[in-house]
C-alpha positions in Angstrom: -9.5 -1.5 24.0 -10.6 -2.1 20.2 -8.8 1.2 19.5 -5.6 0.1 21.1 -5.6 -3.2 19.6 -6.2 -1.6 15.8 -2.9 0.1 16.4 -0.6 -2.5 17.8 -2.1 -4.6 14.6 -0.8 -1.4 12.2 2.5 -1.3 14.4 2.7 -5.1 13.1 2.0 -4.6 9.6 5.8 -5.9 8.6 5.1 -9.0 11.2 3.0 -10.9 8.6 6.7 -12.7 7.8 6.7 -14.2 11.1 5.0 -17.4 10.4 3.6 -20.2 12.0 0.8 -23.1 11.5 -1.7 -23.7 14.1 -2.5 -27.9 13.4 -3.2 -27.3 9.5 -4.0 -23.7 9.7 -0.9 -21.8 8.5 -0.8 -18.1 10.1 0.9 -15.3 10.6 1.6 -12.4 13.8 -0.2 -9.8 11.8 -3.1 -12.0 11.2 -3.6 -12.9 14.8 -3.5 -9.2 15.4 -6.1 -8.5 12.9 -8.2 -11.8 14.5 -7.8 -10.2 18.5 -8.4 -6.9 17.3 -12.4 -8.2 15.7 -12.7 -10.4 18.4 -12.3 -7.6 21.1 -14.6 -5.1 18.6 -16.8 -7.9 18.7 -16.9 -8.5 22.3 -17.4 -4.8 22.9 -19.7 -4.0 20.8 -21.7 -6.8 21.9 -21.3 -5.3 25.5 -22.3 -2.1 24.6 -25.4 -3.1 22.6 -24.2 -1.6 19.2 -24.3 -2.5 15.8 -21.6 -2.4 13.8 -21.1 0.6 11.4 -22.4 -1.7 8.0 -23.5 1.4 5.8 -20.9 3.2 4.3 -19.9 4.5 1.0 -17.6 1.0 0.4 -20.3 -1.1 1.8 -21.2 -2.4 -1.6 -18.4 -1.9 -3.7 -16.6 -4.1 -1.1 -19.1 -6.8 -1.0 -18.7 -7.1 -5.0 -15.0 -7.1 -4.0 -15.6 -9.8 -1.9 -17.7 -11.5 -3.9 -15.4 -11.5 -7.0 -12.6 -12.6 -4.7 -14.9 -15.7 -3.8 -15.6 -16.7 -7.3 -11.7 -15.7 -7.5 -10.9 -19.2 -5.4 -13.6 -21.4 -7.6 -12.1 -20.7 -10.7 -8.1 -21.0 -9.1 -6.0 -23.7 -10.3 -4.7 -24.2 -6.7 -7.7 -23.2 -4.3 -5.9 -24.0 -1.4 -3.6 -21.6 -1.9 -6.2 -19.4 -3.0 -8.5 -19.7 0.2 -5.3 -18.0 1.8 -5.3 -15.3 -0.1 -8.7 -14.8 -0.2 -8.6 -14.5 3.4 -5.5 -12.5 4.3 -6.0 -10.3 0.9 -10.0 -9.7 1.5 -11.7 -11.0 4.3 -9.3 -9.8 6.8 -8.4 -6.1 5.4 -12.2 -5.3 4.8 -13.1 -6.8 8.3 -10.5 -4.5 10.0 -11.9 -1.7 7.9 -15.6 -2.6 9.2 -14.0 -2.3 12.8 -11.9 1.4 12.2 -15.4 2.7 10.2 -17.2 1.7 13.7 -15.1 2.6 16.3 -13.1 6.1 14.9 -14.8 8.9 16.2 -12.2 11.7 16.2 -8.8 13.2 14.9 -7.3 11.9 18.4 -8.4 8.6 17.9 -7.5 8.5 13.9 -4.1 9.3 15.4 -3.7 6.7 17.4 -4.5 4.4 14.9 -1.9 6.1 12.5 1.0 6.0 14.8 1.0 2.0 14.9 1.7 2.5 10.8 4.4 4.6 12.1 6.2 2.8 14.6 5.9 0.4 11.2 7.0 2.1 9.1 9.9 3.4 11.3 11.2 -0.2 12.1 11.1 -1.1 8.2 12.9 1.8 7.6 15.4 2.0 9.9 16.4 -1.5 9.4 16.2 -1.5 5.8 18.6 1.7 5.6 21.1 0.3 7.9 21.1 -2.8 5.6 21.9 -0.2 2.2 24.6 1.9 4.2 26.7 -1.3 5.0 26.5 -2.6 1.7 27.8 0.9 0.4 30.2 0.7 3.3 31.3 -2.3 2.3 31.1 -1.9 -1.5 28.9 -4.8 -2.2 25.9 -2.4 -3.3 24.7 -3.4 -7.1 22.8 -0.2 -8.3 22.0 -2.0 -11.4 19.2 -3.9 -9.4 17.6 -2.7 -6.2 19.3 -2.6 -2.7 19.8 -5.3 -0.2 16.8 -6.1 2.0 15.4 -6.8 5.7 12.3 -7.9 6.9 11.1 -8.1 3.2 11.8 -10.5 0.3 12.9 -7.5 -2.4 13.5 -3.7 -1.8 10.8 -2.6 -3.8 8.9 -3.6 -0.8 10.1 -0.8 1.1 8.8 1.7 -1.0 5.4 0.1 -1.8 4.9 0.5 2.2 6.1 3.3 2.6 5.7 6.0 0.5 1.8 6.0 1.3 2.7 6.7 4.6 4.9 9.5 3.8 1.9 11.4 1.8 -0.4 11.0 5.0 2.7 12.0 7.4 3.8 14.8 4.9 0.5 16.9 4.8 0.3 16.7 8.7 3.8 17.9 8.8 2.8 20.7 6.7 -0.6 21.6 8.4 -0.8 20.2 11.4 -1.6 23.0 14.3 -0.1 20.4 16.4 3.2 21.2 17.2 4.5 17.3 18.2 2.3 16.0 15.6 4.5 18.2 13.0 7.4 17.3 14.6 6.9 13.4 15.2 5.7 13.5 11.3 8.8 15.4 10.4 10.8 12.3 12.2 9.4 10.0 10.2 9.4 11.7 7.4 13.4 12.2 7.7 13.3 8.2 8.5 11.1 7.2 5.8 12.1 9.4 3.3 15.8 7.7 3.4 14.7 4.2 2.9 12.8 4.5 -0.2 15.6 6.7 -1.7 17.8 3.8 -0.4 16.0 1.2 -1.5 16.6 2.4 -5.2 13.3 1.4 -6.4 12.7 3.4 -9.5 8.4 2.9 -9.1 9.0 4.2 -5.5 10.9 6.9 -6.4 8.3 8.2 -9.5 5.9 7.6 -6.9 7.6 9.7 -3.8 8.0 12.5 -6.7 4.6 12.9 -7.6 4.0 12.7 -4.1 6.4 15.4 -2.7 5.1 18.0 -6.0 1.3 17.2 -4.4 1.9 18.2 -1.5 4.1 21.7 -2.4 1.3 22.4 -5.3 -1.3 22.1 -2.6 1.2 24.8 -0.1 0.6 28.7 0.1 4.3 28.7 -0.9 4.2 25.9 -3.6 6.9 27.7 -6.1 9.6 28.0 -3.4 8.9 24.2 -2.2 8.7 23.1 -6.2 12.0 24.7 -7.0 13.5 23.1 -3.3 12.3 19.8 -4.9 13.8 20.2 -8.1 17.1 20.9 -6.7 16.7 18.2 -4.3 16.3 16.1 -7.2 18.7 17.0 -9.5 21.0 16.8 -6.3 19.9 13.0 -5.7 20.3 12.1 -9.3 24.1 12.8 -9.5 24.7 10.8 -6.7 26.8 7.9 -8.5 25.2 4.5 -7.6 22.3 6.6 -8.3 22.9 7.5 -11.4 24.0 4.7 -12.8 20.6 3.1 -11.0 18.5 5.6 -13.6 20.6 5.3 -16.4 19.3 1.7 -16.8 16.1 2.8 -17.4 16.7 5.0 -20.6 19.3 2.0 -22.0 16.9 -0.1 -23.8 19.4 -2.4 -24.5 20.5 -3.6 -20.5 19.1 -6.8 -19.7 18.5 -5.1 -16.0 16.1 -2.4 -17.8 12.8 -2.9 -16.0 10.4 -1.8 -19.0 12.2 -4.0 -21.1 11.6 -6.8 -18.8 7.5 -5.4 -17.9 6.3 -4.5 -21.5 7.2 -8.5 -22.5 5.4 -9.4 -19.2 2.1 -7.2 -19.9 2.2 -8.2 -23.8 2.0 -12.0 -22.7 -0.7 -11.2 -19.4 -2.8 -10.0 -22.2 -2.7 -12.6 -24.4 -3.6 -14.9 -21.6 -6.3 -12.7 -20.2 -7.7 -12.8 -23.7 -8.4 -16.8 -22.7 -9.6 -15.6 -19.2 -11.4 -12.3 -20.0 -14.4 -13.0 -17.2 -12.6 -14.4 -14.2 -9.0 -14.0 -15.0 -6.6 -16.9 -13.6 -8.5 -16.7 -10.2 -6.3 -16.3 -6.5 -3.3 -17.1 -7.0 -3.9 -18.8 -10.3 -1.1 -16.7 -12.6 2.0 -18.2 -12.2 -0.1 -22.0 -13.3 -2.2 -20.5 -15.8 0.3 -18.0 -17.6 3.1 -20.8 -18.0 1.7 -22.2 -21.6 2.6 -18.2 -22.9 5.7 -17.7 -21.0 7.6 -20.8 -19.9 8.6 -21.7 -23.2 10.8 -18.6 -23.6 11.6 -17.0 -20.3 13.4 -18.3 -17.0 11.8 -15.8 -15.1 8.9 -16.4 -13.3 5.9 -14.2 -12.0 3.0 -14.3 -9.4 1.6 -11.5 -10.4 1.6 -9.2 -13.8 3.2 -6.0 -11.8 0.2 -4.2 -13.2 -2.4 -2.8 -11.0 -5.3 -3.1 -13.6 -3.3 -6.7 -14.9 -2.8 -8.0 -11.6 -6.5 -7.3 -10.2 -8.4 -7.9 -13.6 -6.1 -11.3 -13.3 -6.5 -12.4 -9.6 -10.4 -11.1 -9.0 -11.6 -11.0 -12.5 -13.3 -7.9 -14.4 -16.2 -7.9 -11.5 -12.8 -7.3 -9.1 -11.3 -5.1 -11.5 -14.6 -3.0 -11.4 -15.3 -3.3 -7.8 -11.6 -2.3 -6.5 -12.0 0.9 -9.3 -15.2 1.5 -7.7 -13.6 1.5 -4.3 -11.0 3.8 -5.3 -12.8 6.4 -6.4 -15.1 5.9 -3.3 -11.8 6.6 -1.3 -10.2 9.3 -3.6 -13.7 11.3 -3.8 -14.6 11.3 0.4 -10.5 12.0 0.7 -11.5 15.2 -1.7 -14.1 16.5 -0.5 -13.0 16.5 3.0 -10.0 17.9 2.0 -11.6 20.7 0.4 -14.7 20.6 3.1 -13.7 19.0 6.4 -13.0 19.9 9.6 -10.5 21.3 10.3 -8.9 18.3 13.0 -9.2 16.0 10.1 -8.4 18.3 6.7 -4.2 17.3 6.5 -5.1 13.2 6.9 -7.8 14.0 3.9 -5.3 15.7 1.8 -2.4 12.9 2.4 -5.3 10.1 2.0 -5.5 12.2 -1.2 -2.0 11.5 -1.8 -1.4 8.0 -1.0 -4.0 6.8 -3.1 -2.3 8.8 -6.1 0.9 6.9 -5.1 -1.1 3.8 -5.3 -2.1 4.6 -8.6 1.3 5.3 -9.5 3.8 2.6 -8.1 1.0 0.5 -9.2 1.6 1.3 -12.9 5.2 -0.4 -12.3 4.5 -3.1 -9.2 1.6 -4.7 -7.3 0.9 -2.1 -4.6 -2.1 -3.9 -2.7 -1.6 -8.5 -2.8 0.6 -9.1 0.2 -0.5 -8.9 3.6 0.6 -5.5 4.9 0.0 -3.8 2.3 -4.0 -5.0 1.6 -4.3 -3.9 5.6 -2.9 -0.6 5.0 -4.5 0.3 2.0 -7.9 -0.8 4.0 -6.8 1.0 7.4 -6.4 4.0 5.1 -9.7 4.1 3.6 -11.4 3.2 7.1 -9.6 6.5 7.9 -10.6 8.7 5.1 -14.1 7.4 6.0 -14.3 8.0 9.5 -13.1 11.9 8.4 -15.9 11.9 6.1 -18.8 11.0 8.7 -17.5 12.8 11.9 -15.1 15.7 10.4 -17.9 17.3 8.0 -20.4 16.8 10.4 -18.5 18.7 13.4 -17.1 21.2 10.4 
Protein backbone atom coordinates (compact mmCIF):
# COMPACT_ATOMS: atom_id res chain seq x y z
CA UNK A 1 0.00 0.00 0.00
CA UNK A 2 2.90 2.48 1.02
CA UNK A 3 4.42 1.69 -2.51
CA UNK A 4 1.26 2.59 -4.34
CA UNK A 5 0.67 5.60 -2.41
CA UNK A 6 4.48 6.95 -3.09
CA UNK A 7 3.58 6.84 -6.73
CA UNK A 8 0.18 8.40 -6.93
CA UNK A 9 2.02 11.23 -4.66
CA UNK A 10 4.93 11.51 -7.79
CA UNK A 11 1.87 11.22 -10.35
CA UNK A 12 0.79 14.52 -8.28
CA UNK A 13 3.90 16.35 -8.24
CA UNK A 14 2.35 19.31 -10.57
CA UNK A 15 -0.93 19.22 -8.06
CA UNK A 16 0.90 21.33 -5.36
CA UNK A 17 -1.09 24.42 -7.33
CA UNK A 18 -4.23 23.13 -6.29
CA UNK A 19 -4.62 24.82 -3.00
CA UNK A 20 -6.74 24.94 -0.16
CA UNK A 21 -6.63 25.93 3.84
CA UNK A 22 -7.78 23.44 6.33
CA UNK A 23 -9.07 26.22 9.40
CA UNK A 24 -5.62 28.19 9.34
CA UNK A 25 -3.57 25.50 7.93
CA UNK A 26 -3.05 26.47 4.26
CA UNK A 27 -2.32 23.10 2.05
CA UNK A 28 -1.96 21.79 -0.93
CA UNK A 29 -3.08 18.09 -3.12
CA UNK A 30 0.55 17.12 -3.22
CA UNK A 31 1.08 17.77 0.36
CA UNK A 32 -1.82 15.63 1.42
CA UNK A 33 -0.41 12.97 -0.79
CA UNK A 34 2.92 13.18 0.74
CA UNK A 35 0.96 13.31 4.52
CA UNK A 36 -1.26 9.73 3.47
CA UNK A 37 1.65 8.30 1.90
CA UNK A 38 3.83 8.56 5.83
CA UNK A 39 0.82 7.93 7.54
CA UNK A 40 0.15 4.55 5.61
CA UNK A 41 4.21 3.81 5.89
CA UNK A 42 3.70 4.55 9.38
CA UNK A 43 0.77 2.40 10.00
CA UNK A 44 2.45 -0.44 8.17
CA UNK A 45 5.44 -0.45 9.43
CA UNK A 46 4.02 -0.23 12.77
CA UNK A 47 2.07 -3.47 11.79
CA UNK A 48 4.85 -5.24 10.62
CA UNK A 49 7.08 -4.54 13.57
CA UNK A 50 9.87 -2.61 11.61
CA UNK A 51 11.94 0.20 12.05
CA UNK A 52 12.24 2.57 9.69
CA UNK A 53 15.38 2.58 7.33
CA UNK A 54 17.22 5.72 9.61
CA UNK A 55 20.92 4.90 8.49
CA UNK A 56 21.82 5.83 5.30
CA UNK A 57 24.50 7.65 3.49
CA UNK A 58 22.15 11.19 3.67
CA UNK A 59 21.13 10.40 7.18
CA UNK A 60 23.40 13.19 8.50
CA UNK A 61 23.89 15.44 5.84
CA UNK A 62 20.13 15.78 5.83
CA UNK A 63 19.66 16.33 9.45
CA UNK A 64 22.28 19.36 9.13
CA UNK A 65 19.94 20.18 6.18
CA UNK A 66 17.29 20.19 8.31
CA UNK A 67 18.74 21.73 10.98
CA UNK A 68 20.00 24.73 8.94
CA UNK A 69 16.58 24.99 7.47
CA UNK A 70 15.23 25.33 11.25
CA UNK A 71 17.64 28.05 12.21
CA UNK A 72 16.60 29.17 8.40
CA UNK A 73 12.89 30.22 9.98
CA UNK A 74 14.52 32.01 13.36
CA UNK A 75 16.48 34.25 11.50
CA UNK A 76 13.38 34.98 8.60
CA UNK A 77 11.91 38.28 8.48
CA UNK A 78 8.52 36.68 7.89
CA UNK A 79 8.61 33.24 9.85
CA UNK A 80 5.26 32.44 9.01
CA UNK A 81 5.86 32.26 5.77
CA UNK A 82 8.92 30.61 6.44
CA UNK A 83 7.45 27.72 8.64
CA UNK A 84 5.79 26.87 5.19
CA UNK A 85 8.61 26.54 3.47
CA UNK A 86 10.38 24.90 5.90
CA UNK A 87 7.85 22.30 5.77
CA UNK A 88 6.97 21.74 2.15
CA UNK A 89 10.81 22.50 1.12
CA UNK A 90 12.40 20.14 3.98
CA UNK A 91 10.45 18.26 6.29
CA UNK A 92 8.11 16.81 3.74
CA UNK A 93 10.69 15.87 0.83
CA UNK A 94 13.25 14.29 3.31
CA UNK A 95 10.28 12.41 5.14
CA UNK A 96 9.08 10.91 1.80
CA UNK A 97 12.73 10.03 1.14
CA UNK A 98 12.92 8.24 4.65
CA UNK A 99 9.73 6.22 3.41
CA UNK A 100 11.20 5.26 -0.42
CA UNK A 101 14.81 4.39 1.49
CA UNK A 102 12.53 1.92 3.68
CA UNK A 103 10.23 0.46 1.60
CA UNK A 104 12.23 0.09 -2.09
CA UNK A 105 13.48 -3.22 -2.42
CA UNK A 106 13.79 -3.85 -6.14
CA UNK A 107 14.04 -2.59 -9.78
CA UNK A 108 10.12 -3.53 -10.10
CA UNK A 109 9.29 -1.57 -7.19
CA UNK A 110 11.76 1.60 -8.09
CA UNK A 111 9.61 1.43 -11.27
CA UNK A 112 6.56 1.80 -9.90
CA UNK A 113 7.57 4.60 -8.04
CA UNK A 114 9.15 6.23 -11.27
CA UNK A 115 6.12 5.89 -13.43
CA UNK A 116 3.94 8.34 -11.00
CA UNK A 117 6.87 11.01 -12.10
CA UNK A 118 5.84 10.03 -15.46
CA UNK A 119 2.32 10.09 -15.73
CA UNK A 120 3.59 13.78 -14.25
CA UNK A 121 5.66 14.60 -16.22
CA UNK A 122 3.38 13.54 -19.24
CA UNK A 123 0.42 15.70 -18.08
CA UNK A 124 2.75 18.84 -17.70
CA UNK A 125 3.96 18.18 -20.90
CA UNK A 126 1.32 17.57 -22.84
CA UNK A 127 -0.60 20.38 -21.71
CA UNK A 128 2.14 22.74 -21.68
CA UNK A 129 2.94 21.97 -25.55
CA UNK A 130 -0.60 22.27 -26.58
CA UNK A 131 -0.53 25.77 -24.86
CA UNK A 132 2.99 26.78 -27.18
CA UNK A 133 1.47 25.17 -30.53
CA UNK A 134 -1.68 27.44 -30.27
CA UNK A 135 0.09 30.40 -29.53
CA UNK A 136 2.30 29.71 -32.71
CA UNK A 137 -0.95 28.81 -34.43
CA UNK A 138 -2.26 31.78 -33.51
CA UNK A 139 0.78 34.02 -33.79
CA UNK A 140 0.77 35.39 -30.33
CA UNK A 141 4.18 33.43 -29.42
CA UNK A 142 6.87 36.16 -28.08
CA UNK A 143 10.28 34.24 -28.57
CA UNK A 144 12.01 37.11 -26.97
CA UNK A 145 10.72 35.75 -23.51
CA UNK A 146 9.64 32.25 -22.75
CA UNK A 147 6.43 30.47 -23.93
CA UNK A 148 2.96 30.63 -22.70
CA UNK A 149 2.22 28.41 -19.58
CA UNK A 150 -0.19 25.78 -17.97
CA UNK A 151 -0.30 24.40 -14.73
CA UNK A 152 2.81 26.49 -13.83
CA UNK A 153 3.33 30.22 -13.12
CA UNK A 154 6.46 30.67 -15.95
CA UNK A 155 7.75 28.17 -18.59
CA UNK A 156 10.98 27.79 -17.18
CA UNK A 157 9.06 25.55 -14.90
CA UNK A 158 8.63 23.10 -17.40
CA UNK A 159 11.99 22.41 -17.95
CA UNK A 160 13.21 22.54 -14.33
CA UNK A 161 10.73 19.43 -13.94
CA UNK A 162 11.35 17.91 -16.60
CA UNK A 163 14.51 17.56 -17.94
CA UNK A 164 15.65 15.39 -14.82
CA UNK A 165 13.18 13.05 -15.74
CA UNK A 166 14.27 12.84 -19.26
CA UNK A 167 18.03 11.76 -18.07
CA UNK A 168 16.46 8.93 -15.83
CA UNK A 169 13.90 7.99 -18.74
CA UNK A 170 16.74 8.39 -21.43
CA UNK A 171 19.29 5.80 -19.98
CA UNK A 172 16.49 3.24 -19.60
CA UNK A 173 15.48 3.87 -23.03
CA UNK A 174 18.96 3.18 -23.99
CA UNK A 175 19.67 0.03 -21.75
CA UNK A 176 16.75 -1.19 -20.57
CA UNK A 177 16.47 -5.20 -21.38
CA UNK A 178 12.93 -4.40 -20.97
CA UNK A 179 11.31 -4.14 -24.04
CA UNK A 180 7.97 -1.95 -22.79
CA UNK A 181 10.15 -0.18 -20.34
CA UNK A 182 12.27 1.04 -23.56
CA UNK A 183 9.41 1.74 -25.31
CA UNK A 184 7.11 3.46 -22.50
CA UNK A 185 10.51 5.56 -21.82
CA UNK A 186 10.80 6.29 -25.49
CA UNK A 187 7.04 7.82 -25.12
CA UNK A 188 7.86 9.97 -22.77
CA UNK A 189 10.80 10.85 -23.97
CA UNK A 190 9.17 11.93 -27.47
CA UNK A 191 6.45 13.84 -24.98
CA UNK A 192 8.95 15.40 -22.73
CA UNK A 193 11.51 16.14 -24.95
CA UNK A 194 8.87 18.64 -26.93
CA UNK A 195 7.91 20.63 -24.02
CA UNK A 196 11.12 21.77 -22.89
CA UNK A 197 12.18 22.61 -26.47
CA UNK A 198 8.77 24.35 -26.47
CA UNK A 199 9.01 26.02 -23.48
CA UNK A 200 12.04 28.00 -24.90
CA UNK A 201 13.89 28.09 -21.72
CA UNK A 202 17.42 28.73 -22.64
CA UNK A 203 18.73 27.07 -18.85
CA UNK A 204 16.55 24.02 -19.91
CA UNK A 205 17.75 23.76 -23.02
CA UNK A 206 21.87 24.00 -21.90
CA UNK A 207 20.65 21.68 -19.48
CA UNK A 208 18.78 19.00 -21.94
CA UNK A 209 22.22 19.38 -24.08
CA UNK A 210 24.53 18.41 -21.63
CA UNK A 211 22.15 15.81 -20.80
CA UNK A 212 21.45 14.19 -24.26
CA UNK A 213 25.81 14.34 -24.91
CA UNK A 214 25.86 12.21 -21.29
CA UNK A 215 23.96 9.88 -22.26
CA UNK A 216 25.55 9.18 -26.13
CA UNK A 217 29.22 9.62 -24.42
CA UNK A 218 28.24 6.87 -22.10
CA UNK A 219 26.78 4.57 -25.51
CA UNK A 220 28.89 1.86 -27.32
CA UNK A 221 28.02 4.00 -30.37
CA UNK A 222 28.63 7.49 -28.79
CA UNK A 223 30.18 9.23 -32.19
CA UNK A 224 27.20 8.30 -34.39
CA UNK A 225 24.69 9.49 -31.48
CA UNK A 226 27.08 12.81 -30.85
CA UNK A 227 27.04 13.68 -34.50
CA UNK A 228 22.88 12.78 -34.59
CA UNK A 229 22.82 15.37 -31.75
CA UNK A 230 24.71 17.93 -33.34
CA UNK A 231 22.63 17.87 -36.33
CA UNK A 232 19.62 17.75 -34.35
CA UNK A 233 20.81 20.89 -32.92
CA UNK A 234 22.00 22.86 -35.48
CA UNK A 235 18.52 21.77 -37.07
CA UNK A 236 16.55 23.22 -33.88
CA UNK A 237 18.55 26.35 -33.90
CA UNK A 238 17.38 27.63 -37.38
CA UNK A 239 14.05 27.21 -36.52
CA UNK A 240 12.92 31.08 -36.55
CA UNK A 241 11.16 31.81 -33.20
CA UNK A 242 14.01 29.87 -32.18
CA UNK A 243 16.53 31.70 -33.36
CA UNK A 244 15.62 34.82 -32.60
CA UNK A 245 14.98 33.14 -28.85
CA UNK A 246 19.09 32.50 -28.80
CA UNK A 247 20.05 35.49 -30.40
CA UNK A 248 18.97 37.45 -27.31
CA UNK A 249 21.42 35.80 -25.37
CA UNK A 250 24.65 36.92 -27.37
CA UNK A 251 22.98 40.73 -27.71
CA UNK A 252 24.26 42.33 -24.64
CA UNK A 253 22.50 45.23 -25.32
CA UNK A 254 18.46 43.65 -25.28
CA UNK A 255 16.75 44.48 -22.19
CA UNK A 256 15.20 40.73 -22.59
CA UNK A 257 19.04 39.30 -22.31
CA UNK A 258 18.91 37.01 -19.29
CA UNK A 259 22.68 37.39 -18.18
CA UNK A 260 22.25 40.90 -18.47
CA UNK A 261 19.41 40.83 -16.18
CA UNK A 262 21.23 37.70 -13.69
CA UNK A 263 24.88 39.11 -13.44
CA UNK A 264 23.15 42.58 -11.83
CA UNK A 265 21.02 40.23 -9.62
CA UNK A 266 24.12 37.99 -8.40
CA UNK A 267 26.38 41.31 -8.06
CA UNK A 268 23.75 42.78 -5.60
CA UNK A 269 22.82 38.99 -3.71
CA UNK A 270 26.46 39.21 -2.88
CA UNK A 271 26.71 42.39 -1.59
CA UNK A 272 23.79 41.59 0.69
CA UNK A 273 25.07 38.17 1.64
CA UNK A 274 28.21 39.98 2.64
CA UNK A 275 25.71 41.47 5.62
CA UNK A 276 24.33 37.87 6.07
CA UNK A 277 27.38 35.74 5.53
CA UNK A 278 26.28 32.96 8.51
CA UNK A 279 22.60 32.54 8.01
CA UNK A 280 21.81 34.32 4.87
CA UNK A 281 18.21 36.08 4.69
CA UNK A 282 16.62 32.93 6.32
CA UNK A 283 13.21 31.06 4.44
CA UNK A 284 11.85 33.15 2.58
CA UNK A 285 13.59 36.12 3.88
CA UNK A 286 15.16 37.50 0.23
CA UNK A 287 12.78 39.42 -1.37
CA UNK A 288 12.49 41.66 2.55
CA UNK A 289 16.00 41.60 3.16
CA UNK A 290 17.56 42.28 -0.35
CA UNK A 291 15.12 45.41 -1.04
CA UNK A 292 17.67 48.19 0.78
CA UNK A 293 20.31 46.97 -2.37
CA UNK A 294 17.88 46.60 -5.06
CA UNK A 295 14.62 48.54 -4.76
CA UNK A 296 16.11 51.75 -5.21
CA UNK A 297 17.06 50.99 -8.80
CA UNK A 298 15.15 48.17 -10.18
CA UNK A 299 11.25 47.39 -10.65
CA UNK A 300 11.91 43.94 -10.79
CA UNK A 301 11.55 41.92 -8.04
CA UNK A 302 13.01 38.51 -6.87
CA UNK A 303 12.35 35.60 -4.35
CA UNK A 304 15.11 33.92 -4.91
CA UNK A 305 18.85 34.89 -6.41
CA UNK A 306 18.30 32.17 -9.57
CA UNK A 307 21.60 30.88 -8.25
CA UNK A 308 21.84 27.47 -6.86
CA UNK A 309 24.85 28.21 -4.48
CA UNK A 310 23.07 32.06 -4.04
CA UNK A 311 19.74 30.87 -3.48
CA UNK A 312 20.74 27.99 -0.84
CA UNK A 313 23.69 29.90 0.86
CA UNK A 314 20.74 32.68 1.01
CA UNK A 315 17.61 30.68 2.15
CA UNK A 316 19.51 27.92 4.58
CA UNK A 317 22.70 29.70 5.30
CA UNK A 318 26.39 28.46 4.74
CA UNK A 319 25.58 25.29 7.18
CA UNK A 320 22.60 24.66 4.25
CA UNK A 321 24.88 25.54 1.58
CA UNK A 322 27.31 22.86 3.06
CA UNK A 323 24.89 20.35 3.96
CA UNK A 324 22.86 20.35 0.52
CA UNK A 325 26.71 20.14 -1.29
CA UNK A 326 27.29 17.35 1.06
CA UNK A 327 24.09 15.70 -0.05
CA UNK A 328 24.91 16.05 -3.63
CA UNK A 329 27.78 14.43 -3.70
CA UNK A 330 26.33 11.67 -1.41
CA UNK A 331 23.74 11.23 -4.35
CA UNK A 332 26.19 11.84 -7.35
CA UNK A 333 28.92 9.30 -5.78
CA UNK A 334 26.22 6.13 -4.83
CA UNK A 335 24.54 7.13 -8.55
CA UNK A 336 28.43 6.44 -9.75
CA UNK A 337 29.34 3.78 -8.35
CA UNK A 338 26.26 1.81 -9.02
CA UNK A 339 26.47 2.80 -12.36
CA UNK A 340 29.81 1.56 -12.79
CA UNK A 341 29.14 -1.52 -10.10
CA UNK A 342 25.43 -2.28 -9.78
CA UNK A 343 23.30 -4.74 -10.66
CA UNK A 344 22.40 -5.09 -13.52
CA UNK A 345 18.14 -4.41 -12.86
CA UNK A 346 19.20 -1.13 -11.36
CA UNK A 347 22.55 0.10 -13.63
CA UNK A 348 20.37 2.49 -16.42
CA UNK A 349 18.28 4.34 -13.22
CA UNK A 350 22.09 4.88 -11.69
CA UNK A 351 23.42 6.30 -14.82
CA UNK A 352 20.24 8.69 -15.43
CA UNK A 353 20.36 9.56 -11.48
CA UNK A 354 23.86 10.29 -12.78
CA UNK A 355 22.39 12.61 -15.14
CA UNK A 356 19.75 14.45 -13.49
CA UNK A 357 21.77 15.49 -10.87
CA UNK A 358 24.31 17.02 -13.56
CA UNK A 359 21.21 18.82 -14.96
CA UNK A 360 20.57 20.03 -11.56
CA UNK A 361 23.86 21.40 -11.42
CA UNK A 362 23.44 22.93 -14.56
CA UNK A 363 19.90 24.68 -14.92
CA UNK A 364 20.79 25.62 -11.44
CA UNK A 365 23.66 27.82 -12.59
CA UNK A 366 20.76 29.89 -14.48
CA UNK A 367 17.40 29.22 -12.10
CA UNK A 368 16.40 27.67 -8.82
CA UNK A 369 16.13 24.04 -9.55
CA UNK A 370 15.05 22.62 -5.99
CA UNK A 371 12.53 25.69 -3.75
CA UNK A 372 9.10 24.89 -4.94
CA UNK A 373 7.14 22.03 -4.02
CA UNK A 374 7.44 19.52 -6.85
CA UNK A 375 10.57 20.02 -7.54
CA UNK A 376 12.14 19.55 -3.65
CA UNK A 377 9.94 16.12 -3.82
CA UNK A 378 11.49 15.03 -6.88
CA UNK A 379 14.85 15.82 -6.29
CA UNK A 380 14.33 13.81 -2.83
CA UNK A 381 12.27 10.87 -4.62
CA UNK A 382 15.38 10.71 -6.85
CA UNK A 383 17.94 10.39 -4.30
CA UNK A 384 15.64 7.84 -2.25
CA UNK A 385 16.04 5.97 -5.59
CA UNK A 386 19.62 6.16 -6.21
CA UNK A 387 19.80 4.87 -2.59
CA UNK A 388 17.71 2.08 -2.64
CA UNK A 389 20.02 0.91 -5.95
CA UNK A 390 22.94 1.30 -3.81
CA UNK A 391 21.82 -1.02 -0.85
CA UNK A 392 19.80 -3.81 -2.79
CA UNK A 393 21.41 -3.59 -6.49
CA UNK A 394 25.19 -4.11 -5.34
CA UNK A 395 24.30 -6.40 -2.83
CA UNK A 396 22.23 -8.86 -5.35
CA UNK A 397 25.17 -7.74 -8.13
Amino acid sequence: MTLAMAALTCALTPAYVVRWHIGFYPTTLLEIGIVVTVAVFAVEAWRLREAPAWRSRFTIPAGIFLVAGAISVLVSPDKLAALGIYRAYLIEPVAFFLVLSSVLRTWRQAALVLSGFVLAGLVVGIANSIAVLEALRNHTLNPAVTGPVVIYTNANDVALFLVPLIAVTGSIALYSSDKRERLVSAAFLVVAVLATLLSLSRGGYLALAVVAVGLAISHRRRWWLLGGLGAAGLLFALIPPVTRRLAVEVNFANSSNTLVGRFELWRVSLRMLEHHVLFGAGLSGFAQTIAPYWNPTHIDRFIYPHNIVLTFWSETGLIGLAAFAWIMFTGFASSWHGWRRGAADWRTLQLGVVLALVAVVVHGMVDVPYFKNDLALEFWAVMGLTWAGTRWGVSSA
